[in-house]
TORKOL-4160 file (C-alpha; in steps of 0.2 Angstrom, whole numbers, padded with zeros to 4 digits, m for minus):
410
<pt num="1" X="m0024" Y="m0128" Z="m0005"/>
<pt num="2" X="m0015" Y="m0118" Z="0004"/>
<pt num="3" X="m0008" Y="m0101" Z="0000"/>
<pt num="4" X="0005" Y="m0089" Z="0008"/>
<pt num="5" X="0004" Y="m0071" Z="0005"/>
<pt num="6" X="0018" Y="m0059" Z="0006"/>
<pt num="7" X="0014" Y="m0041" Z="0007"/>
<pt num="8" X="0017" Y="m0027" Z="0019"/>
<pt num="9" X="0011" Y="m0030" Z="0035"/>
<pt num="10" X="m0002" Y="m0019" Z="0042"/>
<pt num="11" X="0003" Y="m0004" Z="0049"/>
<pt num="12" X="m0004" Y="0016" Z="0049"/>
<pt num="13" X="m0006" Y="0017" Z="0030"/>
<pt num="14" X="m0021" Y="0015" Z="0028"/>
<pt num="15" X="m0020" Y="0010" Z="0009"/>
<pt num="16" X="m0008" Y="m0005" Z="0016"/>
<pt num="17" X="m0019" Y="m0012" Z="0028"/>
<pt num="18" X="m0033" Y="m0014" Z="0015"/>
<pt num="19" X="m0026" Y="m0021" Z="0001"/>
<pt num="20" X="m0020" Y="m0032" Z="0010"/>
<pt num="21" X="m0035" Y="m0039" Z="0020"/>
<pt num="22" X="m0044" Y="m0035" Z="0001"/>
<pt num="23" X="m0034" Y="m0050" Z="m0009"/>
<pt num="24" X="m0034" Y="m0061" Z="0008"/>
<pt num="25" X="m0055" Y="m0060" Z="0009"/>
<pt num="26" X="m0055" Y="m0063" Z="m0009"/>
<pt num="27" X="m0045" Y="m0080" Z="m0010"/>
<pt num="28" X="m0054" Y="m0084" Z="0006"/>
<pt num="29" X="m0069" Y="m0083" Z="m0003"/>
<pt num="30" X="m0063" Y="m0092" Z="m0019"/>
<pt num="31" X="m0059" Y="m0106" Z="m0006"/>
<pt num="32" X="m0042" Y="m0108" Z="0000"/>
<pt num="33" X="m0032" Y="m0107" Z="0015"/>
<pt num="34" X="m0023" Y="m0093" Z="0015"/>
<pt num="35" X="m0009" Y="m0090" Z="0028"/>
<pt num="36" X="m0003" Y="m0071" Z="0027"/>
<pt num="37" X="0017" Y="m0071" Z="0031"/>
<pt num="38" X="0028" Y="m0056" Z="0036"/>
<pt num="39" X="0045" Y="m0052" Z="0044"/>
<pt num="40" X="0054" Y="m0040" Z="0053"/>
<pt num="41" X="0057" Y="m0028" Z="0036"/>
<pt num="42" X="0075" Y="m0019" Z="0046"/>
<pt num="43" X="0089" Y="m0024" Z="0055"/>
<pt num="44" X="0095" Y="m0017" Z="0072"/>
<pt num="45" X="0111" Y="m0010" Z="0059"/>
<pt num="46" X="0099" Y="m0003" Z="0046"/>
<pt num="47" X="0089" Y="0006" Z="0057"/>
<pt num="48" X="0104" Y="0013" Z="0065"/>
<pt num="49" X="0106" Y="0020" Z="0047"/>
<pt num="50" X="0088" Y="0026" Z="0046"/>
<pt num="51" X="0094" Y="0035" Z="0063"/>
<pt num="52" X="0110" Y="0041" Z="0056"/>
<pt num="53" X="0104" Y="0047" Z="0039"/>
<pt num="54" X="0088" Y="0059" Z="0048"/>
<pt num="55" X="0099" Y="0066" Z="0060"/>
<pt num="56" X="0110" Y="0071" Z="0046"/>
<pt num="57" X="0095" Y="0079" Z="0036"/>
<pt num="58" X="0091" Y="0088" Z="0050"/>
<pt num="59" X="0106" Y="0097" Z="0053"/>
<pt num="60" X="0108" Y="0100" Z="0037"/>
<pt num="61" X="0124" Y="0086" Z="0031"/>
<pt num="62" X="0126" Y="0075" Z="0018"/>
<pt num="63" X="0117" Y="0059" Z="0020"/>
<pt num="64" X="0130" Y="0045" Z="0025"/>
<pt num="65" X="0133" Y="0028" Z="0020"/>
<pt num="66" X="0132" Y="0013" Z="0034"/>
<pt num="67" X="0136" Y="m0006" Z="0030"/>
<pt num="68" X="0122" Y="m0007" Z="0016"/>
<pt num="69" X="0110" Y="0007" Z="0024"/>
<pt num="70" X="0108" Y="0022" Z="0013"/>
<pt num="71" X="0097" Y="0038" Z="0011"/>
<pt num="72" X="0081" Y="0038" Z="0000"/>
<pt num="73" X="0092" Y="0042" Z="m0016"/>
<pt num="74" X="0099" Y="0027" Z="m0014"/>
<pt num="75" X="0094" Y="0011" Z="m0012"/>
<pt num="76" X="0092" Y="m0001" Z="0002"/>
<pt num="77" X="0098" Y="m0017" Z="m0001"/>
<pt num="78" X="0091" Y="m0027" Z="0011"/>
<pt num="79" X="0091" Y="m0044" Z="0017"/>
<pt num="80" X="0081" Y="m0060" Z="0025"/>
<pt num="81" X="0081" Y="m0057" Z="0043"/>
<pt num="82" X="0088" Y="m0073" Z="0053"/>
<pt num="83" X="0088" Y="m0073" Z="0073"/>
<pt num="84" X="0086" Y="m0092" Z="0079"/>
<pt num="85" X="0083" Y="m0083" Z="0097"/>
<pt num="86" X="0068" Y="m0072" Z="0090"/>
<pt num="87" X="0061" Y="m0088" Z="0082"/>
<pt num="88" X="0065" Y="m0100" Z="0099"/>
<pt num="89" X="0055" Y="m0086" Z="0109"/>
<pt num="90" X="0040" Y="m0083" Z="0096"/>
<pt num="91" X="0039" Y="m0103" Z="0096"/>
<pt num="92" X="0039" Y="m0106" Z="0117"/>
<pt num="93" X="0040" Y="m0090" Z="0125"/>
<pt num="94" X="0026" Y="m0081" Z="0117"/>
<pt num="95" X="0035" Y="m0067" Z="0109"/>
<pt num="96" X="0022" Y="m0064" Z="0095"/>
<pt num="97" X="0011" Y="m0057" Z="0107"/>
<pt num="98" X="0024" Y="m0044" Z="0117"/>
<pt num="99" X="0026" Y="m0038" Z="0100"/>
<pt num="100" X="0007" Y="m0035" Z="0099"/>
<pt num="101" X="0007" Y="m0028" Z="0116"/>
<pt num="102" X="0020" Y="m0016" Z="0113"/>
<pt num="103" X="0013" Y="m0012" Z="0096"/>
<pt num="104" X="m0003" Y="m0006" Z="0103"/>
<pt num="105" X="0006" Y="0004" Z="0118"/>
<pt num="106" X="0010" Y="0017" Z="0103"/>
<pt num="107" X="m0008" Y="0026" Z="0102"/>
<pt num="108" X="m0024" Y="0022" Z="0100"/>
<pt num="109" X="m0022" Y="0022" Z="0080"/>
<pt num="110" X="m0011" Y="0008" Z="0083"/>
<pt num="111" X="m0022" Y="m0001" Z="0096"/>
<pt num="112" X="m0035" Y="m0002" Z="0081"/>
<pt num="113" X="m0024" Y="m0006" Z="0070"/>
<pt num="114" X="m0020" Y="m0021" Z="0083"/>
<pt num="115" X="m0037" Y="m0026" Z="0082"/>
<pt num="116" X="m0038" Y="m0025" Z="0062"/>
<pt num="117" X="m0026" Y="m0038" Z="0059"/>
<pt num="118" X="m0023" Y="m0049" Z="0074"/>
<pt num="119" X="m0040" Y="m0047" Z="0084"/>
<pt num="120" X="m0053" Y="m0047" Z="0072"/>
<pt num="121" X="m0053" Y="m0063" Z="0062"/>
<pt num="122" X="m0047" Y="m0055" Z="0048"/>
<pt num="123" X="m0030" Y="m0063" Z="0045"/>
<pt num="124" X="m0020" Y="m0079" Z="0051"/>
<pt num="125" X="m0003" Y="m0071" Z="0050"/>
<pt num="126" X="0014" Y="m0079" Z="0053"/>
<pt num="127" X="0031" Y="m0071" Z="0056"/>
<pt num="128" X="0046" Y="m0078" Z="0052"/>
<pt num="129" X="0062" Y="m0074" Z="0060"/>
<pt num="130" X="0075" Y="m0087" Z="0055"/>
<pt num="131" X="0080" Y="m0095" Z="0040"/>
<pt num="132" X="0073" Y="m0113" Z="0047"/>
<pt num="133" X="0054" Y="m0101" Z="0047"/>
<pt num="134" X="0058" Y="m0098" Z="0029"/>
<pt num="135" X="0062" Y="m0117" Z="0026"/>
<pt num="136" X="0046" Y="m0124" Z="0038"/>
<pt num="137" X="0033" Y="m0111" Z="0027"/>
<pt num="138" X="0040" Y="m0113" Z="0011"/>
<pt num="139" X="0036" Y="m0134" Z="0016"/>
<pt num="140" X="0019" Y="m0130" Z="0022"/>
<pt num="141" X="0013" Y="m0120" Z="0006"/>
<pt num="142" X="0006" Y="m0124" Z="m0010"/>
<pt num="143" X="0005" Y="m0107" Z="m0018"/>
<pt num="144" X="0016" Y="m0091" Z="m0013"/>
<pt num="145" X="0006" Y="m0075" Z="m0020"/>
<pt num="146" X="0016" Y="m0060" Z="m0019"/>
<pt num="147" X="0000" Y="m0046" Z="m0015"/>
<pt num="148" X="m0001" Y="m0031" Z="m0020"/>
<pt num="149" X="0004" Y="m0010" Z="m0014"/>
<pt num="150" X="0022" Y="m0004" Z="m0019"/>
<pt num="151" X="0031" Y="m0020" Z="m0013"/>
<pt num="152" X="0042" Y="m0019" Z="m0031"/>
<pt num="153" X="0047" Y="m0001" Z="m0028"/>
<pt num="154" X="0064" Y="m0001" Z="m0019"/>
<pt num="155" X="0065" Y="0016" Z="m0016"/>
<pt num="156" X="0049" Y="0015" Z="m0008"/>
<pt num="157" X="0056" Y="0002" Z="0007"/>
<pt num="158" X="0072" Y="m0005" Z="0000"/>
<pt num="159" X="0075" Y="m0019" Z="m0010"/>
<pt num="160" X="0068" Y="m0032" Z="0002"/>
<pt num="161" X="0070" Y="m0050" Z="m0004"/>
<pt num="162" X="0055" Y="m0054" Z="0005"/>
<pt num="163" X="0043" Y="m0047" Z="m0009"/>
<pt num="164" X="0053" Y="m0055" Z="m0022"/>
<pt num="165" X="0051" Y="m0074" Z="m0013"/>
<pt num="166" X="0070" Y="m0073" Z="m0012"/>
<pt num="167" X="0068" Y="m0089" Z="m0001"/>
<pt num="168" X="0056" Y="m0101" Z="m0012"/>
<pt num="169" X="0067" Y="m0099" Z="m0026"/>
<pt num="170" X="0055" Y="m0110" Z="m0038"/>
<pt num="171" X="0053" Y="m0125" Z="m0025"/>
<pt num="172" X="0035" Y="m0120" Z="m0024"/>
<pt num="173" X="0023" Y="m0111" Z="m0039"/>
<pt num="174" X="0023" Y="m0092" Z="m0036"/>
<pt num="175" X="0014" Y="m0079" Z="m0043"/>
<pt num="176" X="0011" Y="m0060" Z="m0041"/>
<pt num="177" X="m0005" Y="m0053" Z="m0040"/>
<pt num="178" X="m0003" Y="m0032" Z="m0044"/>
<pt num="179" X="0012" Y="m0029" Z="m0035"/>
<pt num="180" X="0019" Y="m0012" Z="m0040"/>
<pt num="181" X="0034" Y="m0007" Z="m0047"/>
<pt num="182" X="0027" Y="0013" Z="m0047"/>
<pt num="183" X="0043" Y="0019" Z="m0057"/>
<pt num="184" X="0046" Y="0023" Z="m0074"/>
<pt num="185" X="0062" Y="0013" Z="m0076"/>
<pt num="186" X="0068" Y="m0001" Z="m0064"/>
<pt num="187" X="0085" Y="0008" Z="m0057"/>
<pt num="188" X="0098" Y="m0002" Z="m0063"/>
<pt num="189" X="0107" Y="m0008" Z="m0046"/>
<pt num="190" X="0093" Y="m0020" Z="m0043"/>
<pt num="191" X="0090" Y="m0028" Z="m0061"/>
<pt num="192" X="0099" Y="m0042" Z="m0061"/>
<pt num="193" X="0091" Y="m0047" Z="m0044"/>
<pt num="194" X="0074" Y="m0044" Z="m0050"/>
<pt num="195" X="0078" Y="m0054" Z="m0066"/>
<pt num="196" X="0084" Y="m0067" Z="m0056"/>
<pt num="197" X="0069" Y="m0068" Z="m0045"/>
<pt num="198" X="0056" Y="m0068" Z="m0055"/>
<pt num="199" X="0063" Y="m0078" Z="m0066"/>
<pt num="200" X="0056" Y="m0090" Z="m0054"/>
<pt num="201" X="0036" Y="m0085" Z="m0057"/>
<pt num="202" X="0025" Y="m0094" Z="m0067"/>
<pt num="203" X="0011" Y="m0081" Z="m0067"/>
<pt num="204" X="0018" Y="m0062" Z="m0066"/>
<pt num="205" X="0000" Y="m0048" Z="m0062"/>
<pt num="206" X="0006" Y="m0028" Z="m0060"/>
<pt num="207" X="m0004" Y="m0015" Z="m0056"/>
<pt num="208" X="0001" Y="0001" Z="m0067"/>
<pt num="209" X="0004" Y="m0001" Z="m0088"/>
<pt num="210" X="0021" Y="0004" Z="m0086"/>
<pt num="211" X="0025" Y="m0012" Z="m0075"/>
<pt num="212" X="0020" Y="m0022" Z="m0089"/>
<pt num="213" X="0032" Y="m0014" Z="m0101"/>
<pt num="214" X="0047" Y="m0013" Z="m0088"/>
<pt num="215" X="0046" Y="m0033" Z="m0082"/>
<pt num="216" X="0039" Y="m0040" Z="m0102"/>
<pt num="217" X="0058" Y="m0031" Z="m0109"/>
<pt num="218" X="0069" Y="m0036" Z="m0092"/>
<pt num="219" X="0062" Y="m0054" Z="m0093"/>
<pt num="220" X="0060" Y="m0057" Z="m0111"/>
<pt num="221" X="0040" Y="m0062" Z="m0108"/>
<pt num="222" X="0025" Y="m0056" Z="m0115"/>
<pt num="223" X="0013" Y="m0063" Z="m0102"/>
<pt num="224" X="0014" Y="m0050" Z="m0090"/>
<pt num="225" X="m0003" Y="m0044" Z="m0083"/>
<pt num="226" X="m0011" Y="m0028" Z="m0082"/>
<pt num="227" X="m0023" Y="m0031" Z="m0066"/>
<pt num="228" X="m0033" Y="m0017" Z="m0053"/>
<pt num="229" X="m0028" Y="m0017" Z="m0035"/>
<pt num="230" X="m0035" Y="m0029" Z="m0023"/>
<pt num="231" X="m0049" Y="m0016" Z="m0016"/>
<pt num="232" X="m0056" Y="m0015" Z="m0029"/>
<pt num="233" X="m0062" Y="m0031" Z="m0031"/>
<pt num="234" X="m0073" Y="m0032" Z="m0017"/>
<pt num="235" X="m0090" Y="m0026" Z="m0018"/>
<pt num="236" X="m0097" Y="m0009" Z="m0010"/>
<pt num="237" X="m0107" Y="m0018" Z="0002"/>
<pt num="238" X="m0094" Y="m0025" Z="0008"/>
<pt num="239" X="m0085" Y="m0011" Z="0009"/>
<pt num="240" X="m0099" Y="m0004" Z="0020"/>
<pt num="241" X="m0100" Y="m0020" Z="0031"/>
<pt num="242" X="m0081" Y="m0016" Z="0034"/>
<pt num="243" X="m0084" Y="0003" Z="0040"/>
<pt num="244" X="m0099" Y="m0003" Z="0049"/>
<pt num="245" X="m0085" Y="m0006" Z="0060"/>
<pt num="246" X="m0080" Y="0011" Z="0064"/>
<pt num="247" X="m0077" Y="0019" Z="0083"/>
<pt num="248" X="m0078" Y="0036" Z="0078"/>
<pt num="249" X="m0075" Y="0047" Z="0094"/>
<pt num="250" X="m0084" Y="0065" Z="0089"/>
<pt num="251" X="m0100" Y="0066" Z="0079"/>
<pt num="252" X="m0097" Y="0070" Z="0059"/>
<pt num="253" X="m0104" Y="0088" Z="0052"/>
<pt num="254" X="m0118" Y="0084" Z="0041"/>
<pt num="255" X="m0106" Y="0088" Z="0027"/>
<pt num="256" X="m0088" Y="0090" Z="0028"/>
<pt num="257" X="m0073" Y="0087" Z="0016"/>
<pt num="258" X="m0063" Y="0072" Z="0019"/>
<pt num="259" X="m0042" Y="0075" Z="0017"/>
<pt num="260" X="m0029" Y="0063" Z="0016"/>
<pt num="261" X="m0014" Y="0068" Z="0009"/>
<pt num="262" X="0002" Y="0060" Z="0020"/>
<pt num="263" X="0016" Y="0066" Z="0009"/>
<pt num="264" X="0030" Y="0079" Z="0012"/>
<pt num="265" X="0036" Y="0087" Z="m0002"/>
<pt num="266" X="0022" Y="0098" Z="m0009"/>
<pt num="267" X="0014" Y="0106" Z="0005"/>
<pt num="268" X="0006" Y="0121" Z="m0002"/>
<pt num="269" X="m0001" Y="0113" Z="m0017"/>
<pt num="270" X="m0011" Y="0103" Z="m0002"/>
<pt num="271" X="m0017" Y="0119" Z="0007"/>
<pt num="272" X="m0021" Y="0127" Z="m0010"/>
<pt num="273" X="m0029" Y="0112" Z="m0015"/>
<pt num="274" X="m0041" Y="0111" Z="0000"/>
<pt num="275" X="m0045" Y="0131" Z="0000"/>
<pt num="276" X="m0050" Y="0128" Z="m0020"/>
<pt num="277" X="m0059" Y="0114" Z="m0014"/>
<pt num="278" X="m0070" Y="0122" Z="0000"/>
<pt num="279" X="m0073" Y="0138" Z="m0014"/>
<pt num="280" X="m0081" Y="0125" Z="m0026"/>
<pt num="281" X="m0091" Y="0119" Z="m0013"/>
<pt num="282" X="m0096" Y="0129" Z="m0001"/>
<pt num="283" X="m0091" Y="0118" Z="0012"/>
<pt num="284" X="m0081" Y="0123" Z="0028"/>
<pt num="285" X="m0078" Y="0108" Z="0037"/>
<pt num="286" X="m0062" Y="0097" Z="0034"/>
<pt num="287" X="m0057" Y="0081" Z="0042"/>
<pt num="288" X="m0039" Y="0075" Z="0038"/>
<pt num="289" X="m0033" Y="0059" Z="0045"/>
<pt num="290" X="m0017" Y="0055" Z="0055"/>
<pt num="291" X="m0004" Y="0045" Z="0046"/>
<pt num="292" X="0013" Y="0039" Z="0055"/>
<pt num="293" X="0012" Y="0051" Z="0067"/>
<pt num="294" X="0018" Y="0066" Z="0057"/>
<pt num="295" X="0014" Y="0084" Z="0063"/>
<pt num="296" X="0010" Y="0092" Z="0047"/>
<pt num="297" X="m0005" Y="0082" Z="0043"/>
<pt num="298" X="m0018" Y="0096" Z="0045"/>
<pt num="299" X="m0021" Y="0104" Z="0031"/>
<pt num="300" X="m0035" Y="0119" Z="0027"/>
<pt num="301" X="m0037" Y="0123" Z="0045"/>
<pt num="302" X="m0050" Y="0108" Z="0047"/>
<pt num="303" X="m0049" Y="0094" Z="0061"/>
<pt num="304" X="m0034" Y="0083" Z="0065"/>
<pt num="305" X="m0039" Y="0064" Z="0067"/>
<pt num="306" X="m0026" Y="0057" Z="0076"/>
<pt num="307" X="m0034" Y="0040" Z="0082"/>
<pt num="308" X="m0043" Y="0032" Z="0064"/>
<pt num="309" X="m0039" Y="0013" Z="0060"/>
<pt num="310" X="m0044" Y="0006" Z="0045"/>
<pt num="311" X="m0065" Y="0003" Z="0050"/>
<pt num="312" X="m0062" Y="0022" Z="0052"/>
<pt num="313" X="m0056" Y="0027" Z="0037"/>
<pt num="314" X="m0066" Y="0018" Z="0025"/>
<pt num="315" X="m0079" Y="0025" Z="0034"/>
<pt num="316" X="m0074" Y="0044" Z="0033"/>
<pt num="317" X="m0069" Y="0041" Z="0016"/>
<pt num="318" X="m0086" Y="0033" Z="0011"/>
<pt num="319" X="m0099" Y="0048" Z="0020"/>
<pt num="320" X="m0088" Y="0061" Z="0013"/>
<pt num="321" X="m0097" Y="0077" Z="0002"/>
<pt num="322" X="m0079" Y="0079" Z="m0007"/>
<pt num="323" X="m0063" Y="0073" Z="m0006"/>
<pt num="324" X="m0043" Y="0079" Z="m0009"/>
<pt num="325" X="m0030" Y="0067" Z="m0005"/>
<pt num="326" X="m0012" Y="0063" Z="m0013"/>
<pt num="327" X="m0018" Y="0044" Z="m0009"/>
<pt num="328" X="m0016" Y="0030" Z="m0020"/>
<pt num="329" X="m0029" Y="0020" Z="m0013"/>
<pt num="330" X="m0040" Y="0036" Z="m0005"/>
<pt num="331" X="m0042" Y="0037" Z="m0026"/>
<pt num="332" X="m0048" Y="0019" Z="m0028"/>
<pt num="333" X="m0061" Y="0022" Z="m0014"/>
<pt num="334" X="m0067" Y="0038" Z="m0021"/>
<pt num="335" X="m0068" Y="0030" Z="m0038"/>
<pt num="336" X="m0074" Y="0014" Z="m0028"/>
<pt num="337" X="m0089" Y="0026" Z="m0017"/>
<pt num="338" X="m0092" Y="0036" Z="m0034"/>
<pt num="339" X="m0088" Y="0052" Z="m0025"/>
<pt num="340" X="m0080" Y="0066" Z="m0034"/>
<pt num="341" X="m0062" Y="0071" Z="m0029"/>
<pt num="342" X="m0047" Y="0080" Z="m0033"/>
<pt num="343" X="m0032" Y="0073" Z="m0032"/>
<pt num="344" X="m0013" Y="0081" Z="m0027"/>
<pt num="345" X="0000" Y="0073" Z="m0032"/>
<pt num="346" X="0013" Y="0069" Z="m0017"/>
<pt num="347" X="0030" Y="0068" Z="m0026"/>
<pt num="348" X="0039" Y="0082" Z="m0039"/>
<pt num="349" X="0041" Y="0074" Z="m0056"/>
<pt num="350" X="0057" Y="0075" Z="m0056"/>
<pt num="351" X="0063" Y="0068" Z="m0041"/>
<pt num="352" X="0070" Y="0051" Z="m0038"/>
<pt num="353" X="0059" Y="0037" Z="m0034"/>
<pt num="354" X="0045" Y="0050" Z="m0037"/>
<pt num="355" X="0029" Y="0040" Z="m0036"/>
<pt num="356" X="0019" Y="0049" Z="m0048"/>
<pt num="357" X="0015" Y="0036" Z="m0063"/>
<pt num="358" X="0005" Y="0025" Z="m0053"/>
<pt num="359" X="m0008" Y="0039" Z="m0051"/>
<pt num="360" X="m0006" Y="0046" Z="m0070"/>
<pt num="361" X="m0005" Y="0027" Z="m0077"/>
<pt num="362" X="m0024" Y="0022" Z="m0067"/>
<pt num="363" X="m0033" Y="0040" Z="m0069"/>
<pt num="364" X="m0030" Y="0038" Z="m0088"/>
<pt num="365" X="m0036" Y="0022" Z="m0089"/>
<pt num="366" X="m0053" Y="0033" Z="m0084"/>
<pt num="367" X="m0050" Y="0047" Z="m0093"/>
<pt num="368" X="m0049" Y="0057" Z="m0079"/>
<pt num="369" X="m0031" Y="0064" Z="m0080"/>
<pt num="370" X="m0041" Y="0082" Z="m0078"/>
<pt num="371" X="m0045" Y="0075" Z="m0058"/>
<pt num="372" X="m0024" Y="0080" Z="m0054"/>
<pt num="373" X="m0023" Y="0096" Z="m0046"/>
<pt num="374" X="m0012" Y="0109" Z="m0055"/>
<pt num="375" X="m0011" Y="0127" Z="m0046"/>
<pt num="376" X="m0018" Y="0140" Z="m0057"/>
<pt num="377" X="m0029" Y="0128" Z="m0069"/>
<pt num="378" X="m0048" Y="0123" Z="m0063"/>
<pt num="379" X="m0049" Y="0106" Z="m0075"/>
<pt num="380" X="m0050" Y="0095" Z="m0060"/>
<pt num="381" X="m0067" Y="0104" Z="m0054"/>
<pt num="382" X="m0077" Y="0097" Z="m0067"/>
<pt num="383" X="m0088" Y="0082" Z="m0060"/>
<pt num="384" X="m0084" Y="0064" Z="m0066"/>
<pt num="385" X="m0097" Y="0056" Z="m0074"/>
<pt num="386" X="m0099" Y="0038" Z="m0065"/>
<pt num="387" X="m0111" Y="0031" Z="m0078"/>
<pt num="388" X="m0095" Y="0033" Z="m0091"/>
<pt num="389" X="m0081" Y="0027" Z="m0078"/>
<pt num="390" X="m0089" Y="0013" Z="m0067"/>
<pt num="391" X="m0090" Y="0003" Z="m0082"/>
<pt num="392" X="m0075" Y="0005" Z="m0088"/>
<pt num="393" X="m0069" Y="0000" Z="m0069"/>
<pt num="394" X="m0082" Y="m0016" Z="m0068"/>
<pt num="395" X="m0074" Y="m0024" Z="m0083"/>
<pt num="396" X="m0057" Y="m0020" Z="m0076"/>
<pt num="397" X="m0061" Y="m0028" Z="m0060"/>
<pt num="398" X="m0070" Y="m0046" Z="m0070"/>
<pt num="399" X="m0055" Y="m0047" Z="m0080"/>
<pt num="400" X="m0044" Y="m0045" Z="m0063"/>
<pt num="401" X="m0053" Y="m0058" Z="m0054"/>
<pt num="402" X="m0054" Y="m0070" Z="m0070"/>
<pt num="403" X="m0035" Y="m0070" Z="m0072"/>
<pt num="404" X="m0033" Y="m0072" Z="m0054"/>
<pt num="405" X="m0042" Y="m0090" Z="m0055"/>
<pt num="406" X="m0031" Y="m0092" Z="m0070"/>
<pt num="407" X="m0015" Y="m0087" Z="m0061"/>
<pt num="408" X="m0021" Y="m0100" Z="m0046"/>
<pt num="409" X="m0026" Y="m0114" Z="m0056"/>
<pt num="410" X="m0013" Y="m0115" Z="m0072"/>
C-alpha cells in the first residue's frame, strides 16, 4: 500500500527534520511504501514580500501589504505552486539535483542536512511543481498522511494548502497524524478553509489537547485524536543508532550543558536561564547549536556550533549533563533521553501566533509545568522523577501507535 506524506521538508530545524524521518521509519516498519512529497512552499512574488516586509522592520516602518504577502500578524494565504517548466526540467533535465547542489553550497550545516534526507536512505522524496505532479501523485497513492510539527499553524508558514491536501480533495483516504495547530483559537480568516478541507478526512490525530477542542467544535466531530509526536515513537536505541551517525568536528568536555533555544523575542530570559543553569550545576561548559543561520544564537558565553545536522544534534542532545532550550522537540528528547532540563519559553504570551500552548499543553500532561523558566522563581530546578513520568509517556506512545494502525487500516 502505498502512502504519501506531507510535512515540512527538511531543512535547519532540527525538530523538522526528525519528525519527519520519525513517522516515515515508523510506517516503514509497519510495512508500507511510503513516498514523502513536498513543494516549493513560496512564490518568487511572496518572497518578494518576505524581502519587502524585513526591510521595512529594519528601518523601522509599518510592515506593507503585497498581492497576498503579509507580515507575521497577518497571515499568509498561500497557494499550490504550478510551473509546467520547473516540472519539464525536474522530469529531463535533472533539475532535483541542482536544487540539491545548490542547497548544500549554503554551509556545512546544510551539506549534512543534504545527506540526511536525500543521501542517506532515509527518504524517497518527491517534489511537485505543477498541477499535473499533483494529479500524477494523487493517482499513484493509496493513503495521504498529513505528518506531524506546526503544519496547521498559519502564522507559523502561512496558510499552505499543501498541509491541508488542498489537492486530493477526498479522491483518495486522508488522514493526519499529529499535525499541530499550536494556537489557542483558529484565527478566523482561515476557518472556513480549514473546515472545508478537513472536511475531507476520515481519521483526524493532533498533537496538543487544545487542537482537539478547536477542530471537534469547527467540524462538529468528536473523533478527533489526541496523539504524541512522531519521535516519540521510536525507541531510544534507535535513537542512538541515528546519533551514531554524528561527525562532530571538536572533542566534547566530559560535561557540558547543551542549549538550544532558536527564538527571538526573549533573549535575556535565555542568558538568565543558562547562568541559573550553570549555578545549579556547577557546570561551565555550554554548547548552543546553529539554527538558520542567525547571529544571536550564542547564549551564556559557551561555544557556537555552526555546522550540526541532525546525526549531530541527537547526539549532543543525548550525552548532555543538563539542558535549557526554548525547543519543542529539544523537550521530547530530554523527556525521550530522561535528562533533566529547563525549558524557556520562545514567545510572550501575549503576542499573536504566540507558540506557547503546545509546551504548556505536553509539559502538563507530565506534570511538569514547574520545568518552564520564570525569572525570579527556582520551581523548575527541582529534578524530574522519570520513574513517575516515563510511564505516563510509554502509555501515551502505545496508545499513539495503536490509533495509527486504526487511522491506516479503518
Amino acid at each position: 500500500m502505498k502512502i504519501k506524506l506531507v510535512t515540512f521538508a527538511p531543512h535547519p530545524n532540527f525538530g523538522t527534520c526528525l519528525q519527519a524521518y520519525a513517522l516515515n521509519a515508523v510506517l516503514v516498519k509497519m510495512g508500507y511504501d511510503v513516498e514523502f512529497i513536498y513543494n516549493d512552499r513560496f512564490s518568487i512574488l511572496q518572497k518578494l514580500g518576505h524581502f519587502i516586509n524585513r526591510l521595512a522592520q529594519i528601518v523601522g516602518l509599518k510592515r506593507v501589504h503585497v498581492n497576498g504577502v503579509t507580515g507575521r500578524t497577518d497571515i499568509q494565504q498561500l497557494e499550490l505552486p504550478n510551473s509546467p517548466l520547473k516540472s519539464f526540467l525536474a522530469k529531463y533535465m535533472g533539475l532535483n539535483k541542482l536544487e540539491i547542489i545548490h542547497k548544500k553550497r549554503h554551509s556545512l550545516q546544510w551539506k549534512k542536512v543534504v545527506k540526511f534526507a536525500w543521501m542517506d536512505g532515509n527518504f524517497k522524496m518527491r517534489h511537485l511543481y505543477s498541477k499535473a505532479d499533483y494529479e500524477s501523485v494523487v493517482r499513484d497513492a493509496d493513503i495521504f498522511i498529513t505528518g506531524s510539527d506546526q503544519i496547521w499553524n498559519p502564522y507559523c508558514a502561512g496558510y499552505d494548502p499543501m498541509m491541508f491536501l488542498e489537492f486530493v480533495k477526498g479522491r483518495k483516504k486522508s488522514i493526519s497524524y499529529s499535525s499541530s495547530i499550536s494556537l489557542p483559537e483558529i484565527p478566523n480568516e482561515v476557518k472556513d478553509r480549514i473546515r472545508k478541507n478537513l472536511s475531507f478526512f476520515q481519521h483526524i490525530a493532533v498533537r496538543e489537547q487544545r487542537s482537539v477542542e478547536l477542530l471537534n467544535n469547527l467540524l462538529g466531530r468528536r473523533d478527533v485524536k489526541l496523539v504524541v509526536d512522531p519521535t516519540y515513537l521510536l525507541s531510544i536505541q534507535e535513537w542512538e543508532n541515528f546519533s551514531s551517525k554524528a561527525q562532530i568536528e571538536f572533542n566534547l568536555p566530559e560535561k557540558y550543558i547543551f542549549c538550544y533555544c532558536i527564538g527571538s523575542k526573549r533573549q535575556n530570559s535565555y542568558n538568565s536561564a543558562l547562568q541559573e543553569v550553570k549555578n545549579l550545576t556547577g557546570i561551565t561548559e555550554v554548547i548552543n547549536l546553529e539554527c538558520y543561520n542567525r547571529d544571536f544564537s550564542n547564549w551564556g558565553d559557551g561555544l557556537l556550533y555552526k555546522d550540526a545536522g541532525p546525526y549531530e544534534w541527537v547526539y549532543l542532545l543525548q550525552h548532555a549533563s543538563y539542558i535549557c532550550m526554548d525547543s519543542f522537540h529539544a523537550t521530547v528528547f530530554a523527556l525521550k533521553f530522561k535528562k533533566d532540563f529547563v525549558h524557556v519559553l520562545k514567545n510572550c504570551s501575549d503576542e499573536i501566533g504566540s507558540q506557547n500552548s503546545r509546551m504548556y499543553d505536553m509539559l502538563h500532561r507530565y506534570g511538569l509545568d514547574y520545568k518552564i523558566y520564570e525569572e525570579g522563581k527556582n520551581d523548575w530546578q527541582k529534578p524530574i522523577d522519570y520513574n513517575r513520568v516515563t510511564p505516563l509517556i510509554n502509555a501515551e506512545i502505545d496508545d499513539s501507535l495503536n490509533y495509527l494502525a486504526f487511522e491506516l487500516s479503518h
